[in-house]
C-alpha positions as a Markdown table, in Angstrom:
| # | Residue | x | y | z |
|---|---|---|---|---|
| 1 | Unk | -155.1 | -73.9 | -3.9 |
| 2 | Unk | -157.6 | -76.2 | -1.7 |
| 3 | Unk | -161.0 | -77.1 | -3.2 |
| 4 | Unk | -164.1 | -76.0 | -1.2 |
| 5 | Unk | -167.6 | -77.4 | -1.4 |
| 6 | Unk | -169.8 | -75.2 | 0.4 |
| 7 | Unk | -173.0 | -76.4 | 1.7 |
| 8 | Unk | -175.5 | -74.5 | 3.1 |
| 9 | Unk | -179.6 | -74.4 | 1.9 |
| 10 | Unk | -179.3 | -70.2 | 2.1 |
| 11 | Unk | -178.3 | -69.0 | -1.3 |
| 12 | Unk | -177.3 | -65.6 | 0.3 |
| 13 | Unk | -175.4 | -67.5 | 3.3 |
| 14 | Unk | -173.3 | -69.3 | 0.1 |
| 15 | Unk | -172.7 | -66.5 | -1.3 |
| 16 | Unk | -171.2 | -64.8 | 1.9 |
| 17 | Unk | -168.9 | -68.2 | 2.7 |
| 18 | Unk | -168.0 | -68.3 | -1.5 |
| 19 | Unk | -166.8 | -64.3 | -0.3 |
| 20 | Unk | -164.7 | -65.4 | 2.3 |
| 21 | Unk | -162.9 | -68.0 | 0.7 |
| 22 | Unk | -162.0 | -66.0 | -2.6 |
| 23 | Unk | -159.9 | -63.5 | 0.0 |
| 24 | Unk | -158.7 | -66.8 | 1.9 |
| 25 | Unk | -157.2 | -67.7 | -1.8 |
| 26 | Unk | -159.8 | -71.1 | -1.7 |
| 27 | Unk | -161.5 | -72.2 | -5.0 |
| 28 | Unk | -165.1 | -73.0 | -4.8 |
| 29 | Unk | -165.3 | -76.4 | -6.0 |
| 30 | Unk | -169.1 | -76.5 | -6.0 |
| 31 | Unk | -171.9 | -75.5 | -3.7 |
| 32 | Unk | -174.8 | -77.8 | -2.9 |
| 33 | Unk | -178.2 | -76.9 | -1.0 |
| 34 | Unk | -178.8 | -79.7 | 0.6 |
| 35 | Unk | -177.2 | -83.0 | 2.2 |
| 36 | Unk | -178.8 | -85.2 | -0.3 |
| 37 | Unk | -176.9 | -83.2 | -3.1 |
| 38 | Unk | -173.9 | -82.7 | -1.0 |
| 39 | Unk | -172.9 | -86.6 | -1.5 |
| 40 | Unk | -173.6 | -86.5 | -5.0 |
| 41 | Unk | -171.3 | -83.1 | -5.3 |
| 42 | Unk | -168.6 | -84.7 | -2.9 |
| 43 | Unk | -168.4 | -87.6 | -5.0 |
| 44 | Unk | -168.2 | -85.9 | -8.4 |
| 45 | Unk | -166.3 | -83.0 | -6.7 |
| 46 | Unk | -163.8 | -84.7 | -4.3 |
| 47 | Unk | -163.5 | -81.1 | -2.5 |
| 48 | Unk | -160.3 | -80.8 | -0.2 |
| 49 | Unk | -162.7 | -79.4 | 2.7 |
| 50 | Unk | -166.5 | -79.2 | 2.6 |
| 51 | Unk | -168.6 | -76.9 | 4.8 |
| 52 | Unk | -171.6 | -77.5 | 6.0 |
| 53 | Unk | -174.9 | -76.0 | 7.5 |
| 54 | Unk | -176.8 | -78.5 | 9.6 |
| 55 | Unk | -180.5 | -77.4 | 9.4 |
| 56 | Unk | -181.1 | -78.3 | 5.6 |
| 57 | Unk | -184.1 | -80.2 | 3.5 |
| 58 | Unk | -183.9 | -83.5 | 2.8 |
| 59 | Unk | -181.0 | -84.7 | 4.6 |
| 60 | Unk | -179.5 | -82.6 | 7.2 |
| 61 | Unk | -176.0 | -82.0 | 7.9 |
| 62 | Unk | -175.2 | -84.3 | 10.4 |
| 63 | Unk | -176.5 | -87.3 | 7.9 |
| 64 | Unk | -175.0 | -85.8 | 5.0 |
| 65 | Unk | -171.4 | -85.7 | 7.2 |
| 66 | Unk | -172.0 | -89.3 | 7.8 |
| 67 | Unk | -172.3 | -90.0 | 4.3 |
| 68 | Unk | -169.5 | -88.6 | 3.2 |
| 69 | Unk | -167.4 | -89.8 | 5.6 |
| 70 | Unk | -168.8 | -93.1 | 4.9 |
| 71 | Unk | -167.8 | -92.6 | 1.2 |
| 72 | Unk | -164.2 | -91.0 | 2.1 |
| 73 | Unk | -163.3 | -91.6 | 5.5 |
| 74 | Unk | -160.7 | -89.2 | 4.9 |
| 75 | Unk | -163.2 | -86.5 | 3.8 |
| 76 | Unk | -162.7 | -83.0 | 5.7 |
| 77 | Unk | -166.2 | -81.4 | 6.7 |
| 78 | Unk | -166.4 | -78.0 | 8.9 |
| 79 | Unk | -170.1 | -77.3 | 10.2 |
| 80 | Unk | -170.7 | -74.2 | 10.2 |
| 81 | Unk | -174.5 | -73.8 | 11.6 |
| 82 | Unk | -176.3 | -70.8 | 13.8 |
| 83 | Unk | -177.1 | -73.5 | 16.1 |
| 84 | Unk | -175.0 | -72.8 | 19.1 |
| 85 | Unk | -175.7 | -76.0 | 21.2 |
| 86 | Unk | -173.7 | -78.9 | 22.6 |
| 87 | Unk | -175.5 | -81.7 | 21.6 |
| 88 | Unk | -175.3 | -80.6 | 17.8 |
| 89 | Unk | -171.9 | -79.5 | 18.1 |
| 90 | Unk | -171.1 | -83.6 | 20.2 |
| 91 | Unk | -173.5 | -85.1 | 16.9 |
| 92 | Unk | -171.1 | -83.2 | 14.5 |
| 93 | Unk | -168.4 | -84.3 | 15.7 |
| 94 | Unk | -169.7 | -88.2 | 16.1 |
| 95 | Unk | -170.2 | -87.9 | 12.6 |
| 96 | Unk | -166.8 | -87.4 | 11.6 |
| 97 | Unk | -166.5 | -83.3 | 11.4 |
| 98 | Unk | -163.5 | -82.5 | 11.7 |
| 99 | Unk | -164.7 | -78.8 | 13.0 |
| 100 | Unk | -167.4 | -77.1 | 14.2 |
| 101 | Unk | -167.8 | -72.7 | 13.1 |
| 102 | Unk | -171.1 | -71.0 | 14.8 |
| 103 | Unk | -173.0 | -68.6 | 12.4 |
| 104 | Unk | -172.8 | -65.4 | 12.3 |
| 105 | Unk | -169.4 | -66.8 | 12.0 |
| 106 | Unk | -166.3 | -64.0 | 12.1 |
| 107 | Unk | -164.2 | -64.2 | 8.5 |
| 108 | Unk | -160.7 | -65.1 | 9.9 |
| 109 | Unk | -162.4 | -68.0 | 12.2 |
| 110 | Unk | -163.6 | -69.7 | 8.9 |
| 111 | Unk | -160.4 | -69.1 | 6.6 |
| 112 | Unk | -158.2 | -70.2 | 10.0 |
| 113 | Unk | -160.4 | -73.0 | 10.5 |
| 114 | Unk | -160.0 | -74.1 | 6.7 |
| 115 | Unk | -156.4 | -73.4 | 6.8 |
| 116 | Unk | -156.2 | -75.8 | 10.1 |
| 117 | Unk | -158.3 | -78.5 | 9.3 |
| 118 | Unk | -156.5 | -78.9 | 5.1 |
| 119 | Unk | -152.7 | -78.2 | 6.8 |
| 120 | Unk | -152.6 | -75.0 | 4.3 |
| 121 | Unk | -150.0 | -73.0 | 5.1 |
């Protein structure tokens, strides 16, 4: 079963994703509210995948993907944000995602996204 660390600074948006991935047969490795935390979780964690909002406090999650892949270069990180716009979707991706969901995101995008990006079968 992969490990998921869901981060996202909306409790009720973390509980929807946590949803998702419990009928997708993911564990929830840990959740985290913000990028800051989302290293320090990745690190104690080592999560399979990690989703990610991008609008958070403290470090958002565009810096908090550059951490972690700074820490793991192997790290996988999904964004999954509501903001639908190129240049955060080409700063994602320049920072090492390895996919990018828009919110409100559709449950079989996510768990096929997850399944893609960790080579689940």
């Amino acid at each position: 079963m992969k490990r998921v660390l869901i981060v996202d600074d909306a409790s009720v948006v973390r509980l929807m994703i946590k949803k998702v991935l419990k009928e997708g047969d993911f564990e929830i490795a840990g959740e985290a509210a913000n990028g800051v935390d989302a290293l320090t979780k990745y690190k104690e964690l080592r999560p399979d995948v990690v989703t990610m909002d991008i609008t958070m406090p403290e470090a958002d999650g565009i810096q908090a993907t550059k951490d972690i892949i700074a820490f793991d270069e192997d790290a996988k990180v999904v964004i999954l944000s509501g903001i639908d716009q190129k240049e955060m979707l080409w700063q994602a991706i320049k920072a090492g995602a390895a996919s990018y969901i828009v919110k409100p995101f559709e449950n079989d995008r996510v768990l096929s996204t997850l399944n893609e990006v960790t080579g689940k079968q």
